[in-house]
N, C-alpha and C positions, 0 to 999 in steps of 0.2 A: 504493500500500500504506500510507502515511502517513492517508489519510483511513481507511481500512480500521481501522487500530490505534487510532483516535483512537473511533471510533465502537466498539469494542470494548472499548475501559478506558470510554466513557463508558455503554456497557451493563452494565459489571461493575460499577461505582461506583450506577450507580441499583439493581440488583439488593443489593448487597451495603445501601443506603439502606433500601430493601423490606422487607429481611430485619431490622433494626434498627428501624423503625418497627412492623412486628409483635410484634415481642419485647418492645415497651413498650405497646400494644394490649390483648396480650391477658393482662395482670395486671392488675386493677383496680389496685392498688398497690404501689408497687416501692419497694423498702427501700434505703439509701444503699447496704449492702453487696452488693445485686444491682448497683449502679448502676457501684462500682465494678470488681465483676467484669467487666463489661460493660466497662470501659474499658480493663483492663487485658487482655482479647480485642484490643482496637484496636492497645494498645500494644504490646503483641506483634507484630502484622502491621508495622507503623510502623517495630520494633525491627531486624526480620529485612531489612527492606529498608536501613536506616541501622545499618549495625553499629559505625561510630563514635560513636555518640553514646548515651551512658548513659542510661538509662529505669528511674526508683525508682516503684513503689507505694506508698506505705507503706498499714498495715492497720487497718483499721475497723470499729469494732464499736457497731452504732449500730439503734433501734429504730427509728432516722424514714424515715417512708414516704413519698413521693412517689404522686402519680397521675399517669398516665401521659403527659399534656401534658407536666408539668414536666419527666418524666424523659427524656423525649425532646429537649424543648429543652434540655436540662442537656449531655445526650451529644452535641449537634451542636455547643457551645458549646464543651465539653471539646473534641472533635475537631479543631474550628478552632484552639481556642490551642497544639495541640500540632503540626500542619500547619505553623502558622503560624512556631513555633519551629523547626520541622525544615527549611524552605521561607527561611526568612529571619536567625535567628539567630547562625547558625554555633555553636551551642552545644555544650558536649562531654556537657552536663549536662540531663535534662527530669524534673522529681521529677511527682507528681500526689499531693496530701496529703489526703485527705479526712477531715471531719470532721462531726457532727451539723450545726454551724450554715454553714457553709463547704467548700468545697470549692476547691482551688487546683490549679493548673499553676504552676510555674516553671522558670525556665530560667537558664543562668550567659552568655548571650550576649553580643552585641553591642548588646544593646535599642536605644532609637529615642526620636528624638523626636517628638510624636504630628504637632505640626505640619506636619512635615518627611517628613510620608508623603502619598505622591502618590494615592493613592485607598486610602482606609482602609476601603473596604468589610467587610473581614474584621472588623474591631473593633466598627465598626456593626451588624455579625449581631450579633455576639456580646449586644451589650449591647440590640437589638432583640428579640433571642429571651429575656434573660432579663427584661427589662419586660414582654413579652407575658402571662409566667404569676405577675405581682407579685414578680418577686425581681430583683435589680441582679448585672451584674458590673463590677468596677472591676480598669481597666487599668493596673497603673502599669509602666514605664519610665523609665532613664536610659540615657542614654547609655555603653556600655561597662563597666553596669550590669546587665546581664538583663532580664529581663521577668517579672512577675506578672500573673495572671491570676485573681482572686477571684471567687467564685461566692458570693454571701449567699443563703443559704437563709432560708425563713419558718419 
């Protein structure tokens, strides 16, 4: 039943993946404020499952549009940093600040040092996905310090 449940969270995570790659498809262009909406749907599910750990939106009010590459990888990058924090920071706290030029996660955790991680695959998406559409993210951490996660938008 173990392999049963594993191939069933992994059919509901591709499916729920499906359902987010369409939802950036089929807008020619998607506005910060759809983007955020869109995350704070995630944060929500993320929220309900970790009822310890605080989750702020704050609100944006932004004309810049995205097309649908970017906002897709924007949302897979948001979704890793906030996993990531829920998966490994012990944090009581995870904001997600978005703004015209930027877009942030943070967290009040235990942060890391980058060296001192044994396969930093997660980070590597992160900052693979947003060079793929011309935008960077920069990862900082200290130690017993939190973790930021910045999105520079073009």
């Amino acid at each position: 039943t173990k392999k049963l449940d594993q191939l069933s969270n992994f059919t509901r995570d591709t499916m729920s993946q499906l359902r987010e790659t369409i939802w950036a498809m089929k807008s020619e262009s998607i506005s910060i404020e759809e983007l955020t909406l869109k995350v704070k749907e995630f944060i929500d599910k993320v929220s309900d499952a970790f009822p310890g750990i605080s989750f702020t939106v704050e609100n944006i009010q932004s004309d810049k549009k995205l097309n649908a590459t970017e906002a897709i990888n924007i949302f897979r990058t948001i979704q890793e940093a906030i996993n990531n924090a829920v998966k490994h920071s012990n944090a009581k706290n995870i904001r997600f600040i978005p703004s015209a030029n930027s877009l942030i996660v943070v967290d009040d955790g235990i942060g890391f040092e980058r060296n001192n991680i044994m396969n930093g695959y997660g980070l590597s998406n992160m900052e693979n996905r947003m060079h793929e559409v011309g935008m960077s993210a920069i990862i900082q951490s200290h130690k017993n310090k939190g973790t930021e996660v910045i999105i520079l938008l073009n």
